[in-house]
C-alpha positions in Angstrom: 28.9 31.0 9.8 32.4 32.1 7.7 33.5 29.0 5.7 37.1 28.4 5.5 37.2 29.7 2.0 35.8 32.9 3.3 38.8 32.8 5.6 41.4 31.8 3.3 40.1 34.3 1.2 41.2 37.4 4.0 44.3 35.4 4.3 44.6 35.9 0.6 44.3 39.8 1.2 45.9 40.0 4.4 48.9 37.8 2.8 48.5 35.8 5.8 49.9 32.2 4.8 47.2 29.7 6.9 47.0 25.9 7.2 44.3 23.7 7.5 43.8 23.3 11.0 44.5 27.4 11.1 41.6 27.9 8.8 39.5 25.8 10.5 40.3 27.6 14.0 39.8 30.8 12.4 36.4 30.3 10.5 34.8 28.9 14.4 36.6 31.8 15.8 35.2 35.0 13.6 32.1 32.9 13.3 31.2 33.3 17.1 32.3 36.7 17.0 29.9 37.5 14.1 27.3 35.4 16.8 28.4 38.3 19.1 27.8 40.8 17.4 23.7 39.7 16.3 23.3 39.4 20.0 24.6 43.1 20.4 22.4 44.2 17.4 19.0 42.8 18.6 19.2 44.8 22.2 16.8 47.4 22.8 18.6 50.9 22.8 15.5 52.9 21.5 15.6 54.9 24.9 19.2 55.2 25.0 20.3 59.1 24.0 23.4 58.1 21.6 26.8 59.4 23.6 30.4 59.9 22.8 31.4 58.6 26.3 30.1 58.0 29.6 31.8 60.4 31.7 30.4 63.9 30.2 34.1 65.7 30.2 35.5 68.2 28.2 38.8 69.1 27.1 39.9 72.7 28.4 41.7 74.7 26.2 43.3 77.8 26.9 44.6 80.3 24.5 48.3 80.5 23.3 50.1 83.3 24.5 53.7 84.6 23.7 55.7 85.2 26.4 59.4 86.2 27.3 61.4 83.5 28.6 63.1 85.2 31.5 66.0 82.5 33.2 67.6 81.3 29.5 70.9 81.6 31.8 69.7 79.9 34.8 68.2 76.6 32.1 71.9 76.6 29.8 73.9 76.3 33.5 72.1 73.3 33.9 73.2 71.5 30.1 75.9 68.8 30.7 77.7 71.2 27.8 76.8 74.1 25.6 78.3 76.7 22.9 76.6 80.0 22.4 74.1 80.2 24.6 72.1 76.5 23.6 72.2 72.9 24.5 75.2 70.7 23.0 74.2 67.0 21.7 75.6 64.0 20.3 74.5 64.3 16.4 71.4 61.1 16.2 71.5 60.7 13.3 
């Protein structure tokens, strides 16, 4: 079980200003979440192959490739506003 000086004592490091009744709430709190967690630790996995995740995908990549951008004219008709050929904004900052 976490005592509530082990809790005020995060609180201390976290800069977390508790009362009584918060420490008190706290130390039942990340005491039966430490109860959890020995529940979790005494199940047998020793058949279980270790994964990443569950669903066995894989990111597909594809290799950069320069190319010519052909309708620069068509894309700068569509700004609300441009000057020499680029997009016109509002300065943000």
């Amino acid at each position: 079980m976490i005592t509530r000086d082990e809790v005020r004592q995060i609180a201390v490091l976290a800069r977390i200003g508790l009362d009584e009744k918060e420490l008190e709430k706290y130390s039942k709190d990340l005491s039966s979440i430490l109860d959890w967690v020995k529940q979790l630790e005494e199940v047998d996995i020793s058949g279980i192959e270790p994964t990443a995740h569950i669903a066995g995908l894989e990111n597909v990549d594809r290799e950069d490739k320069i190319s010519d951008f052909e309708n620069k004219d068509g894309i700068v008709k569509l700004f609300p506003e441009s000057k020499d050929g680029y997009d016109k904004v509002k300065s943000v900052l």
